[in-house]
C-alpha positions in Angstrom: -28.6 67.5 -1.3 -30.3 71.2 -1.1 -28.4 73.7 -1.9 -27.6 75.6 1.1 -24.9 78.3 0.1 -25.8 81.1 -2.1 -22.9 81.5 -4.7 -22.0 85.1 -3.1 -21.4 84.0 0.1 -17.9 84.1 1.7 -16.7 81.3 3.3 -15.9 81.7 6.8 -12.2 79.9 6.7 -10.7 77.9 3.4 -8.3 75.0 3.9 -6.2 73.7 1.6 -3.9 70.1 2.1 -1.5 68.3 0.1 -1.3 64.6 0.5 1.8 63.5 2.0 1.4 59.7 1.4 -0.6 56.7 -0.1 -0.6 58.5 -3.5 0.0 62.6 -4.7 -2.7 64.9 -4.5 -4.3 67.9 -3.3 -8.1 68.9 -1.3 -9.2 72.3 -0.8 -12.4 72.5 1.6 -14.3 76.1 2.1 -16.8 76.5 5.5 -19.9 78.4 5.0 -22.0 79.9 8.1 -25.7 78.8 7.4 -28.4 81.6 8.8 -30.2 78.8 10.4 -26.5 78.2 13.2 -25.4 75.0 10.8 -22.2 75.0 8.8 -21.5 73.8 5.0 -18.4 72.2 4.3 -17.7 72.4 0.3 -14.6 70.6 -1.0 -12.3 69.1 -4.2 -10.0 66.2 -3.7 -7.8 65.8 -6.7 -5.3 62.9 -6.4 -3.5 59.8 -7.9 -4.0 56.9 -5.6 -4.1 52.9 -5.9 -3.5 53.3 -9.5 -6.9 55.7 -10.2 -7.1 59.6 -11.3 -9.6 61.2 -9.1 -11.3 64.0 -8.7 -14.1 63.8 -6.0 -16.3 67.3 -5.2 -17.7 66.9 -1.8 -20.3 68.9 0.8 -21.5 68.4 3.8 -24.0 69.8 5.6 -23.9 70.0 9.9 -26.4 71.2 12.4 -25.1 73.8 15.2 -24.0 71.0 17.1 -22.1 69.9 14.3 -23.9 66.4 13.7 -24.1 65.6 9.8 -26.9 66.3 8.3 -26.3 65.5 5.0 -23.6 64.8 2.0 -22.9 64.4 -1.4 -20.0 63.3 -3.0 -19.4 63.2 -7.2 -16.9 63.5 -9.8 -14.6 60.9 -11.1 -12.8 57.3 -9.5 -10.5 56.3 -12.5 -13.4 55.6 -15.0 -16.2 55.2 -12.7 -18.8 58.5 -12.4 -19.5 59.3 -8.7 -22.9 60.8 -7.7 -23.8 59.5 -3.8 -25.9 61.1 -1.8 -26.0 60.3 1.5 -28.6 61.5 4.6 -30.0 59.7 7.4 -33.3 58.3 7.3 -36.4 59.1 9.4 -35.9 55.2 10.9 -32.2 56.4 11.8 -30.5 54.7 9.2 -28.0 55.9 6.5 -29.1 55.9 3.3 -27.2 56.2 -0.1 -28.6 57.1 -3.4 -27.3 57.2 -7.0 -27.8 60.8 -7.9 -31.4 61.3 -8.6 -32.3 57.7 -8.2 -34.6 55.8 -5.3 -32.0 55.6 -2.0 -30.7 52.1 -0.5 -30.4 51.2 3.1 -26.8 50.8 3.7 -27.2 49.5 7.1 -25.5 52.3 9.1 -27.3 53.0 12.2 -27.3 57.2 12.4 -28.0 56.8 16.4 -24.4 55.3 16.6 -22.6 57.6 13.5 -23.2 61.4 14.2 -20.8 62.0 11.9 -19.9 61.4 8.3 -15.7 60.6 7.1 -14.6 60.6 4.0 -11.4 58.3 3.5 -10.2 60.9 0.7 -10.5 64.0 2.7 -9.1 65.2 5.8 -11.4 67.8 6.1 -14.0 65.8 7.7 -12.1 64.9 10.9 -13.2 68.2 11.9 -16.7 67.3 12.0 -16.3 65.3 15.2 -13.7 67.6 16.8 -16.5 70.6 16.6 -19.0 68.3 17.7 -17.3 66.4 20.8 -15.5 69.3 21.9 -13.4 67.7 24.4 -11.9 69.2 26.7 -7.8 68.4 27.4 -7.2 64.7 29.1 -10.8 63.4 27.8 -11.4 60.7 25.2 -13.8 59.6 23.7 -15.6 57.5 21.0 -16.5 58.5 17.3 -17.9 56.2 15.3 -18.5 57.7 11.7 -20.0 56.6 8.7 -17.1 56.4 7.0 -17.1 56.4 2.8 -13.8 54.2 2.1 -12.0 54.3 -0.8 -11.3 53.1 -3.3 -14.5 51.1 -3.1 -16.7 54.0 -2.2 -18.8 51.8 0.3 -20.4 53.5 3.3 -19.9 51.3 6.2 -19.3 51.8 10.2 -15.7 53.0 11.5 -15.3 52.8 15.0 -12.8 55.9 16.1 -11.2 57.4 19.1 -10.2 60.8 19.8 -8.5 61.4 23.2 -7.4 65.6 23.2 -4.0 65.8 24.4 -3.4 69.9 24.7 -5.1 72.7 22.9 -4.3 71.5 19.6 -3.1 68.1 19.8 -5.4 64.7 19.5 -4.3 61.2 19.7 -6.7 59.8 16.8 -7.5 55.8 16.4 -9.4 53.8 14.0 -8.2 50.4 15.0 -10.2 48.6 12.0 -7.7 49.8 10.0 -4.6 49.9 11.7 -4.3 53.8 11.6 -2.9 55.3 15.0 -1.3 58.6 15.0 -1.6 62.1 16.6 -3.5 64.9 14.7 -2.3 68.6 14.9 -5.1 71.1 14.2 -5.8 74.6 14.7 -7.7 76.8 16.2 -11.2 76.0 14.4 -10.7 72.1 14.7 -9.5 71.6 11.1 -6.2 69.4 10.6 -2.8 71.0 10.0 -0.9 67.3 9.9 -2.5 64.0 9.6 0.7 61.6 9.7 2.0 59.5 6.9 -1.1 61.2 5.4 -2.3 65.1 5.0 -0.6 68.0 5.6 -2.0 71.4 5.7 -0.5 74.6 3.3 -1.2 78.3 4.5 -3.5 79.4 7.5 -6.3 79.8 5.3 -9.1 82.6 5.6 -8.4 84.9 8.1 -12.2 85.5 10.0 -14.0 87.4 12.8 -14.9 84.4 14.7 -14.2 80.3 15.2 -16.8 78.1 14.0 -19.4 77.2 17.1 
C-alpha cells in the first residue's frame, strides 16, 4: 500500500477503544485528510483473544465518497507474522498479497463490497456509515469484505445498517449471529459496539467532520 500520509501531518480526529468482550484489549485509529478529498485511516489493535497475543497495525485508504481503496494489515497473530495487502483489482475483484509477493484472487467481487471490515477493529464500521450516509428511518445493505479472525481470511459479509436517530444504527451481520445497536458520534466513528467495543475520550477535537 503507498504511503499516503506524510509523517508531519495531523490527523484530523484519533479514536481510541477498549474491548469490552470476546478477549481484553485495546485499538487506537488516527484519520488523515488526503489533498486529493480521500481519507486514511491508520490504526493498532493490541489484544488477547481465542487464546493468541496480537498486535495487528492497520490502514486504510478511502476515496471522497468513502469507498475503500486500499488496506494493509501486519504485525503479529500469536506466532504467525501478518503482512496482507489487500486492493481491488482492475476485473473488480479483491485481491490479497503476502507483503511484497505476487497477489491471489480471493474471490470477493469489489462491485458488491465497497467497503473493507476488519473483525479486530471497530474503526472500520465507519467506513460504510461515511459512505451510505443515511438519512434517519432508512436502511440499507453493506456487504464488506470482511477480514475475520482469527483465521485472517477475506471473504464476503453481508451487513445491514438501518439509522435510527442522529447517532443511533441498528447494525446486522446475520452470518454471524451479531445483532445489536451501534452508538456513534458525530463523524460516524463508534462510541459502543455491544458485548464488543467501547469508545474512551472524545478524541481530536477539529475544525470540520469528515465529508
Amino acid at each position: 500500500m503507498p504511503q499516503t500520509v506524510a509523517m508531519t501531518a495531523a490527523p484530523q480526529h484519533t479514536f481510541f477503544w477498549r474491548r469490552i468482550g470476546g478477549g481484553t484489549g485495546s485499538d487506537v485509529c488516527r484519520v488523515y485528510p488526503r489533498a486529493d478529498g480521500g481519507w486514511d485511516l491508520h490504526g493498532m489493535a493490541v489484544f488477547h483473544e481465542e487464546g493468541l497475543a496480537c498486535d495487528l497495525g492497520y490502514a486504510v485508504s478511502v476515496d471522497t465518497g468513502w469507498v475503500t481503496q486500499a488496506a494493509h494489515v501486519s504485525g503479529h497473530c500469536g506466532g504467525r507474522v501478518v503482512d496482507l495487502r489487500f486492493h481491488p483489482g482492475a476485473d473488480g475483484r479483491w485481491r490479497v498479497g503476502q507483503g511484497a509477493g505476487p497477489d491471489a484472487d480471493t474471490g470477493v467481487s469489489v462491485s458488491a463490497c465497497p467497503d473493507m471490515d476488519l473483525n479486530f477493529s471497530p474503526a472500520t464500521n465507519m467506513i460504510a456509515i461515511r459512505r451510505m450516509a443515511l438519512q434517519v428511518g432508512q436502511e440499507a445493505k453493506a456487504p464488506a469484505a470482511w477480514l475475520s479472525f482469527p483465521e485472517l481470511r477475506l471473504q464476503e459479509l453481508p451487513q445491514v445498517y438501518r439509522r435510527l436517530d442522529a447517532l443511533r444504527y441498528q447494525y446486522d451481520a446475520p452470518t454471524v449471529g451479531y445483532s445489536g445497536v451501534l452508538e456513534v458520534c458525530e463523524s460516524g466513528a463508534v462510541v459502543e459496539y455491544p458485548e464488543l467495543f467501547s469508545r474512551l475520550g472524545t478524541g481530536t477535537p477539529s475544525l470540520s467532520t469528515p465529508d
